[in-house]
C-alpha positions in Angstrom: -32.7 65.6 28.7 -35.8 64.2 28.1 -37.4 61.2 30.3 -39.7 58.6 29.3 -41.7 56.6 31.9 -41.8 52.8 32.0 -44.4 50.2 32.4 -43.5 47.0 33.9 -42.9 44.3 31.5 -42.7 45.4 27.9 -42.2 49.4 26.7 -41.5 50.5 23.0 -39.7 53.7 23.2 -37.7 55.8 20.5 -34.9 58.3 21.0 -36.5 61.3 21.4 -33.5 63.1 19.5 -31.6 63.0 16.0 -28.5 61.0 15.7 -27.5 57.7 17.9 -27.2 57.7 21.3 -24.7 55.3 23.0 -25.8 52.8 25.1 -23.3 54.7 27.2 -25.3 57.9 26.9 -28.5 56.3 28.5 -29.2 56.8 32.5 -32.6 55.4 34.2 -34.0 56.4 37.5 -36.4 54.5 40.2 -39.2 56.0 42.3 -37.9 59.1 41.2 -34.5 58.7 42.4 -31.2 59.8 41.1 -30.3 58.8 37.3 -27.8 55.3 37.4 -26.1 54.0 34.0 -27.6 51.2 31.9 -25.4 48.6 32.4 -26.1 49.3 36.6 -30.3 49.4 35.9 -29.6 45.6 34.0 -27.2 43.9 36.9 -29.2 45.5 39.6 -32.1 43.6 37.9 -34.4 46.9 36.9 -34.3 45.7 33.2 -33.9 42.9 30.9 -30.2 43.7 29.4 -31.5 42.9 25.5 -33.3 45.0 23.7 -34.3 44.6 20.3 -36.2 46.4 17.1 -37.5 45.8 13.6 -34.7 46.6 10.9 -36.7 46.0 8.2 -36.6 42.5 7.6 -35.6 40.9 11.0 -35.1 41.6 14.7 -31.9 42.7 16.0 -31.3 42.1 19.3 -28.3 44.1 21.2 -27.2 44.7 24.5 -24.0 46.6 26.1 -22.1 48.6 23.7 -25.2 48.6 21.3 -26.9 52.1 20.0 -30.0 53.6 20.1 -30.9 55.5 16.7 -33.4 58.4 15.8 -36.4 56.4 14.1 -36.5 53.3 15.0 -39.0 52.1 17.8 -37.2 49.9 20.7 -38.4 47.4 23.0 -37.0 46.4 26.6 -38.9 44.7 29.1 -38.9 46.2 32.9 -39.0 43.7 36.1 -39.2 46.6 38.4 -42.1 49.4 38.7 -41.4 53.2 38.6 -38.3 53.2 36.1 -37.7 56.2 33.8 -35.6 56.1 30.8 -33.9 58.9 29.9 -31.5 59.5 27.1 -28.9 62.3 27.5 -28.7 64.9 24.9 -25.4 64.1 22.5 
């Protein structure tokens, strides 16, 4: 697994794998702390619960049940500082 470290206020970050990775599949850590779901770092106020990126032509926003895919660049905005992101291998 492979983490990426966030800036407060707005990151763009990738999927640093092939395929899609559920939103499911995607854990974040504070201060170095153990790894919590998504949907936990969104209600417990870590991070903004949209995120959105370019398809070509327009945004798309999603949020819960949404999927990350290899090759496309994402944003999400961070209200917290000291947040990783880290995608779990499929």
């Amino acid at each position: 697994q492979t983490g990426i470290d966030l800036g407060l206020s707005w990151n763009l970050i990738g999927v640093p794998y092939e395929g899609v990775i559920p939103w499911g599949a995607v854990r974040v850590s504070k201060d170095g702390g153990a790894l919590v779901m998504l949907d936990q770092a969104v209600s417990s106020n870590w991070i903004q619960g949209m995120f959105f990126h370019w398809n070509g032509s327009t945004y798309e926003w999603f949020t819960a049940g949404g999927s990350f895919q290899s090759l496309f660049g994402y944003w999400l905005k961070t209200k917290v500082t000291g947040l990783q992101l880290v995608f779990m291998k499929p």
